[in-house]
mmCIF file of the C-alpha atoms, coordinates in Angstrom:
data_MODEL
# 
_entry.id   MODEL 
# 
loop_
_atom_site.group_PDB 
_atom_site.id 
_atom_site.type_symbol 
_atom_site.label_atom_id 
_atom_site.label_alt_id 
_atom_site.label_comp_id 
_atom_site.label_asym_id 
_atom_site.label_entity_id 
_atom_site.label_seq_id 
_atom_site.pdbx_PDB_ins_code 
_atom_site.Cartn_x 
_atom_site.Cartn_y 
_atom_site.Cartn_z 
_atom_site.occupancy 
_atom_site.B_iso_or_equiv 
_atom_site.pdbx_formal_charge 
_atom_site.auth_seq_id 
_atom_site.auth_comp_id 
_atom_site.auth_asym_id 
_atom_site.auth_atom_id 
_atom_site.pdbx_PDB_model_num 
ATOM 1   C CA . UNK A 1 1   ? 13.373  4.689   -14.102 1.00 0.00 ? 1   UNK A CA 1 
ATOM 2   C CA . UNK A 1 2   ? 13.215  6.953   -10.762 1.00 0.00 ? 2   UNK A CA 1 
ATOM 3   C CA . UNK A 1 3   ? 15.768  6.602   -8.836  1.00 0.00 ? 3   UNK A CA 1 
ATOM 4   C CA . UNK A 1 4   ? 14.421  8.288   -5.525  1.00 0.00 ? 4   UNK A CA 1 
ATOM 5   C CA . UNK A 1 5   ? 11.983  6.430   -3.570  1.00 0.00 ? 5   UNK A CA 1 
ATOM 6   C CA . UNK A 1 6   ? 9.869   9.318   -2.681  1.00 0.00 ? 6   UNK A CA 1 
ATOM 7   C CA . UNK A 1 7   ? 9.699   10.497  -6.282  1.00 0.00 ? 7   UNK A CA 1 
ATOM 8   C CA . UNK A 1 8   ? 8.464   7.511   -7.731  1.00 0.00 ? 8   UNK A CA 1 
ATOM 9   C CA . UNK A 1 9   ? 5.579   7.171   -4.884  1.00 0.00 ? 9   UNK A CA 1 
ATOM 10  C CA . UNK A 1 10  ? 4.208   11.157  -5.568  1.00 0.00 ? 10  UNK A CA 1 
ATOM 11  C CA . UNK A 1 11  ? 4.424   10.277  -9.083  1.00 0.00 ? 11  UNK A CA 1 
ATOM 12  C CA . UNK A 1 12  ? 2.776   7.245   -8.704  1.00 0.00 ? 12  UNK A CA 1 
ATOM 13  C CA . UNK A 1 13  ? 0.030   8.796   -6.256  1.00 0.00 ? 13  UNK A CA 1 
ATOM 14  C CA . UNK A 1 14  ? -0.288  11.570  -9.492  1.00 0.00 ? 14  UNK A CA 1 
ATOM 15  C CA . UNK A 1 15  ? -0.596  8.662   -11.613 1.00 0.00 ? 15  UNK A CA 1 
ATOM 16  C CA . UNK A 1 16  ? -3.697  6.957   -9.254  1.00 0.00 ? 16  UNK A CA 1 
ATOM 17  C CA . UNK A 1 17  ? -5.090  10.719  -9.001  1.00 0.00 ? 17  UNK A CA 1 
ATOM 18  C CA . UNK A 1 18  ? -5.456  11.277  -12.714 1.00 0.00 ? 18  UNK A CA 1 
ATOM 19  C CA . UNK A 1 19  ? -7.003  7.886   -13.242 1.00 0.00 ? 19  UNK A CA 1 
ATOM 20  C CA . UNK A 1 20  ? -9.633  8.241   -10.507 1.00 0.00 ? 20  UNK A CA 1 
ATOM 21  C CA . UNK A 1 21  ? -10.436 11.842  -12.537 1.00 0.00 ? 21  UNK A CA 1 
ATOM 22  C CA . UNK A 1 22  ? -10.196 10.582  -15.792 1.00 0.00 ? 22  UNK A CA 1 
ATOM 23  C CA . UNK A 1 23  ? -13.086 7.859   -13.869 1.00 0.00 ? 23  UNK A CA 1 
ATOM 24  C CA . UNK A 1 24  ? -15.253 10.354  -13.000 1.00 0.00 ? 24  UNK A CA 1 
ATOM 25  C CA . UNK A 1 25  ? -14.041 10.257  -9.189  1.00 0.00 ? 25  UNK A CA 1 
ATOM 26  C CA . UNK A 1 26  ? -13.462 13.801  -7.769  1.00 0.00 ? 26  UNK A CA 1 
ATOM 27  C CA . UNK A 1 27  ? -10.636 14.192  -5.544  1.00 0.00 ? 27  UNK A CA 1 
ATOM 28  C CA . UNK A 1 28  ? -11.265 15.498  -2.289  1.00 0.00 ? 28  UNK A CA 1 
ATOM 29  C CA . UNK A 1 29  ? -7.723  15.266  -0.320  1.00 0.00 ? 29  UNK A CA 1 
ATOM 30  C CA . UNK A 1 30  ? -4.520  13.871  -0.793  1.00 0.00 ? 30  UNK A CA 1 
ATOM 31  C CA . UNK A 1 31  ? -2.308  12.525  2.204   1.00 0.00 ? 31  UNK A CA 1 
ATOM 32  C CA . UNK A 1 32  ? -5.049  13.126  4.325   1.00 0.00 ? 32  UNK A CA 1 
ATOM 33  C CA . UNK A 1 33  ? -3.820  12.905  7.579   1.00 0.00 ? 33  UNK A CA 1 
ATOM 34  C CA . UNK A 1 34  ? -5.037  12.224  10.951  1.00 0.00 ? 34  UNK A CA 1 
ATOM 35  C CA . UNK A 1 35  ? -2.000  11.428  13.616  1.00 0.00 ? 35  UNK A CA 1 
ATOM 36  C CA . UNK A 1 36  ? 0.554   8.900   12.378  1.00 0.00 ? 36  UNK A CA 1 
ATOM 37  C CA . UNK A 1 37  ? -2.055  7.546   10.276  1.00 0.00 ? 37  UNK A CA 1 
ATOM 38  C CA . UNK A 1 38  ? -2.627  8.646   6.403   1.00 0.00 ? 38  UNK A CA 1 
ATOM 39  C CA . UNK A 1 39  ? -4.907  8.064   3.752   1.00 0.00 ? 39  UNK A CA 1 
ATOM 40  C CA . UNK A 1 40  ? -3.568  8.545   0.185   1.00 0.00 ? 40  UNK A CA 1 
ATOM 41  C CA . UNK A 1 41  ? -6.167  9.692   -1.652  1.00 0.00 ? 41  UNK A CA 1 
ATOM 42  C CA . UNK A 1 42  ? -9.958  10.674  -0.648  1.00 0.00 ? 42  UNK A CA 1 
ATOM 43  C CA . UNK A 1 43  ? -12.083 10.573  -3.330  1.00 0.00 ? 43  UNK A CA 1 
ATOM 44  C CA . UNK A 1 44  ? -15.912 10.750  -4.248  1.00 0.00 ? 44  UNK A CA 1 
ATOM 45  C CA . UNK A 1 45  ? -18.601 9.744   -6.793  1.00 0.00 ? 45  UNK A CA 1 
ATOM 46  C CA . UNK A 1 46  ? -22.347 10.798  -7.013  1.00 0.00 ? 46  UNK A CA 1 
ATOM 47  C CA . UNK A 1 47  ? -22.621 8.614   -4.149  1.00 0.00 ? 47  UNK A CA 1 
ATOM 48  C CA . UNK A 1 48  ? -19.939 7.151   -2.601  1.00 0.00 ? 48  UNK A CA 1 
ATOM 49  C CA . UNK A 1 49  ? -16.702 8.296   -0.536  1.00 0.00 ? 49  UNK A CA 1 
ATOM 50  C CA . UNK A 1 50  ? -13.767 6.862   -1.767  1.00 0.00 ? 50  UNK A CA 1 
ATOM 51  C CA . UNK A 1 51  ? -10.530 6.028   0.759   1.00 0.00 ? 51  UNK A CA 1 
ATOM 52  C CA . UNK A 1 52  ? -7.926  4.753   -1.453  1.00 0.00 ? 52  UNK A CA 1 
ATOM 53  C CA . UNK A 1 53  ? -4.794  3.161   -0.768  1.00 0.00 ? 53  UNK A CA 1 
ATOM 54  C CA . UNK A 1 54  ? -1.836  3.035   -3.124  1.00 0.00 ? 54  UNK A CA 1 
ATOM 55  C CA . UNK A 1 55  ? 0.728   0.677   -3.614  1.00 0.00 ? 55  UNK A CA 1 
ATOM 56  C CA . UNK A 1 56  ? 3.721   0.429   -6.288  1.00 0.00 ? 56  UNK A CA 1 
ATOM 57  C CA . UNK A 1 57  ? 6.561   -2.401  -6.718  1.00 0.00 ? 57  UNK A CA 1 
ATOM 58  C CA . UNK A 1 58  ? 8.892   -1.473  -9.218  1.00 0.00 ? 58  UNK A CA 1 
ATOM 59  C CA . UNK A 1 59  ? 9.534   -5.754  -9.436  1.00 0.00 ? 59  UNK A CA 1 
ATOM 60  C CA . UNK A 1 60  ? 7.175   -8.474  -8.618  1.00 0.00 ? 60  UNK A CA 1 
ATOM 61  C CA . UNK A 1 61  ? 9.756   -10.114 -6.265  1.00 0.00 ? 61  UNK A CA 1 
ATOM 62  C CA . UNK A 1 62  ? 7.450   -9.859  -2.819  1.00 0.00 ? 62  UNK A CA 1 
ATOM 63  C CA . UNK A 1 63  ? 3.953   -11.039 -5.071  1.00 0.00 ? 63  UNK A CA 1 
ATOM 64  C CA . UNK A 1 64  ? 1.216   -8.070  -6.063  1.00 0.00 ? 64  UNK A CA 1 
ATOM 65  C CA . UNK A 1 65  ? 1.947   -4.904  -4.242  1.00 0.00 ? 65  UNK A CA 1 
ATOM 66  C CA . UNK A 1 66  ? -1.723  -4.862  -2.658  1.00 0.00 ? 66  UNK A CA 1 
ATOM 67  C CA . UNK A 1 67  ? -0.556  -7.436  -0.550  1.00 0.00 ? 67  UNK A CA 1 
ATOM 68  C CA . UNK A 1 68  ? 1.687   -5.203  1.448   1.00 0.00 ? 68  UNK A CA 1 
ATOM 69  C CA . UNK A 1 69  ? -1.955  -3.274  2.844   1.00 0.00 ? 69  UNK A CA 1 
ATOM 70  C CA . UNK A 1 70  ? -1.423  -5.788  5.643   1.00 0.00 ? 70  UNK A CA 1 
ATOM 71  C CA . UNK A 1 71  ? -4.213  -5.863  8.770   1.00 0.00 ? 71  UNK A CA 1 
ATOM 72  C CA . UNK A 1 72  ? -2.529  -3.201  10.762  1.00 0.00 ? 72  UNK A CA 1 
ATOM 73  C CA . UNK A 1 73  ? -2.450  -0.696  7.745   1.00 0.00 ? 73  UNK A CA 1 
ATOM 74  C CA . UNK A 1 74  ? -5.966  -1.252  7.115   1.00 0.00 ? 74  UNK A CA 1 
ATOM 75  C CA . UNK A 1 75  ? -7.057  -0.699  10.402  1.00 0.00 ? 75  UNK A CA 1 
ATOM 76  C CA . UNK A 1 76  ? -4.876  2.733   10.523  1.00 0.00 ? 76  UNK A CA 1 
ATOM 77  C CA . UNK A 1 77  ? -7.168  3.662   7.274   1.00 0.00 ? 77  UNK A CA 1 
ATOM 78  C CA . UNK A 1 78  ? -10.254 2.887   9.022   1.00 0.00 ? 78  UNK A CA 1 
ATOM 79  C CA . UNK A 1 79  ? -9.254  4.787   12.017  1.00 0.00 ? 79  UNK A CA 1 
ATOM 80  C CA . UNK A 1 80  ? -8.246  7.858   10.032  1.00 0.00 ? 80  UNK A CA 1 
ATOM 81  C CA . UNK A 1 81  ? -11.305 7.419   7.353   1.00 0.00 ? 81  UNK A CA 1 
ATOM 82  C CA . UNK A 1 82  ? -13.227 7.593   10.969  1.00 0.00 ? 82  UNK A CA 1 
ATOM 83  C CA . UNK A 1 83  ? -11.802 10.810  11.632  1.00 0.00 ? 83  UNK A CA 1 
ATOM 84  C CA . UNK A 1 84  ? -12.549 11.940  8.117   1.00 0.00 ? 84  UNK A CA 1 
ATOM 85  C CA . UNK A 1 85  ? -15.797 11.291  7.599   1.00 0.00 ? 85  UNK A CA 1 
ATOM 86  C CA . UNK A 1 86  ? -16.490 12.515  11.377  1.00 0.00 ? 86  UNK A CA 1 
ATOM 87  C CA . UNK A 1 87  ? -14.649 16.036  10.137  1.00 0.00 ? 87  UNK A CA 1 
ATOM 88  C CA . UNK A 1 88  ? -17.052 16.572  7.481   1.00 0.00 ? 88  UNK A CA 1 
ATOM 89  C CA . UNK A 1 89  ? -20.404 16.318  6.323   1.00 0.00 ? 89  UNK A CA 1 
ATOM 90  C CA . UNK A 1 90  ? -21.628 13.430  3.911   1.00 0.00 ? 90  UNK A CA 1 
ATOM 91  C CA . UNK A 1 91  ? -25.237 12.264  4.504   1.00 0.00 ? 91  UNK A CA 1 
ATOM 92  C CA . UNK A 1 92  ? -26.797 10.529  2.062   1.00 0.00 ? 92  UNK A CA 1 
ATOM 93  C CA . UNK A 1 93  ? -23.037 9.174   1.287   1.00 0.00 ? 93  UNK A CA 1 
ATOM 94  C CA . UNK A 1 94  ? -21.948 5.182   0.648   1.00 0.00 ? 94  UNK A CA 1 
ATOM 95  C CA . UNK A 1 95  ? -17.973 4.998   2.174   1.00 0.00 ? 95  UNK A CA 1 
ATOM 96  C CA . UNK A 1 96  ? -15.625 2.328   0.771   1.00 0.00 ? 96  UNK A CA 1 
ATOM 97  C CA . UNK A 1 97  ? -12.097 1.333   0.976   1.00 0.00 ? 97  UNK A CA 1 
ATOM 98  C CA . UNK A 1 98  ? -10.239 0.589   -2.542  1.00 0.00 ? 98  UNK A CA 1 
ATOM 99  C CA . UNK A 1 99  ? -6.165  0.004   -3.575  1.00 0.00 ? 99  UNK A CA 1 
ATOM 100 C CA . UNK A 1 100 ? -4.638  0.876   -6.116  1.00 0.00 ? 100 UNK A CA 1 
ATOM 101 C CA . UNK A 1 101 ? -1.423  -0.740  -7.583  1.00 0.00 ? 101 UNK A CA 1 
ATOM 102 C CA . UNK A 1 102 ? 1.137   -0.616  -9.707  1.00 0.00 ? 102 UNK A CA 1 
ATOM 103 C CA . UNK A 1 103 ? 3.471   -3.051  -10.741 1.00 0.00 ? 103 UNK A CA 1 
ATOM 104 C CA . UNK A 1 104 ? 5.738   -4.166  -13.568 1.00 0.00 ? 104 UNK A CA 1 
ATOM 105 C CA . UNK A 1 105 ? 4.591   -4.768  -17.073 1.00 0.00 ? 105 UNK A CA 1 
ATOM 106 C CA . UNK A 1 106 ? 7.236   -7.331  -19.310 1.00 0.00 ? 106 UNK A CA 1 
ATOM 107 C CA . UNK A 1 107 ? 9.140   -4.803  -21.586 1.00 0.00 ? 107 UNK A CA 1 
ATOM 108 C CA . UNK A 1 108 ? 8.581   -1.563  -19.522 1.00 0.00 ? 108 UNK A CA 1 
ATOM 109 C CA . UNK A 1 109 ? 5.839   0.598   -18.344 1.00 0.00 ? 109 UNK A CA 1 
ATOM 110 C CA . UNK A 1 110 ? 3.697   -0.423  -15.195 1.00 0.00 ? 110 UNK A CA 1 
ATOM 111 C CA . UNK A 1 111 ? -0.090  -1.855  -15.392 1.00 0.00 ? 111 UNK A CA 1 
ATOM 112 C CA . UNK A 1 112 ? -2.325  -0.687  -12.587 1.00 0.00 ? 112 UNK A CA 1 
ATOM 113 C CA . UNK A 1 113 ? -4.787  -2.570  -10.526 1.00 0.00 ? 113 UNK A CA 1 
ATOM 114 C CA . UNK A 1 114 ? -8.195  -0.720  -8.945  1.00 0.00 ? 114 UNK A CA 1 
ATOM 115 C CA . UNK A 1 115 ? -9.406  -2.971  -6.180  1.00 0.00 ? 115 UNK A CA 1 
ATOM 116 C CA . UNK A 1 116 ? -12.952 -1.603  -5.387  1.00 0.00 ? 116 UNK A CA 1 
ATOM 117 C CA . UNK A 1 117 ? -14.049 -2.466  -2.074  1.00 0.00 ? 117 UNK A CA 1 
ATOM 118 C CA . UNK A 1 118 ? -10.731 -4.122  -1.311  1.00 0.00 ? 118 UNK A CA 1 
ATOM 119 C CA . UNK A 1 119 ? -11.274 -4.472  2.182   1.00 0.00 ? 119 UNK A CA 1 
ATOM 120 C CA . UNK A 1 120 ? -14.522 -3.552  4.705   1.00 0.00 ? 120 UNK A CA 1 
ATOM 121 C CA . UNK A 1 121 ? -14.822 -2.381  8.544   1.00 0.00 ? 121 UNK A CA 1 
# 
């Protein structure tokens, strides 16, 4: 198991990354920034821009890790996906906000969960 906080959540942002890829999603940015506020990872389809959120429990004590995208965090990723898409050029482009989580499997390992569309404007 990790033992730094920090480490586990880059790892687990690699882990979300390489999924998204190995899903045809190319990745755009990672910790996008725009102030205080950060998107994990910005991804994109044929299509569609991507903004996804990820969250990782290492036990199930709290309930399902997405739950901890409470109202003000999704807000911040609005704001900043705002900024984003305002910053670059994507007409012709669908935008949508997804999480991604990891938790706890009995007997070791971690599933994940890929929330499309977890939350709108």
């Amino acid at each position: 198991m990790i033992d730094d906080r920090h480490q586990f959540g880059a790892e687990i942002d690699d882990l979300a990354a390489k999924y998204l890829e190995h899903n045809g999603y190319e990745i755009l940015e990672r910790n996008y920034r725009a102030g205080h506020k950060e998107i994990d990872i910005i991804a994109r389809t044929e299509t569609t821009v991507v903004f996804v959120e990820v969250k990782a429990s290492r036990k199930l004590t709290y309930g399902h890790p997405s739950l901890r995208v409470t109202k003000k965090k999704r807000l911040n990723i609005i704001m900043a996906a705002r900024q984003y898409i305002a910053e670059n050029m994507f007409e012709g482009y669908d935008f949508r906000l997804d999480v991604i989580s990891f938790y706890p499997q009995k007997g070791g390992g971690y599933t994940l969960d890929h929330i499309i569309g977890a939350f709108m404007e």
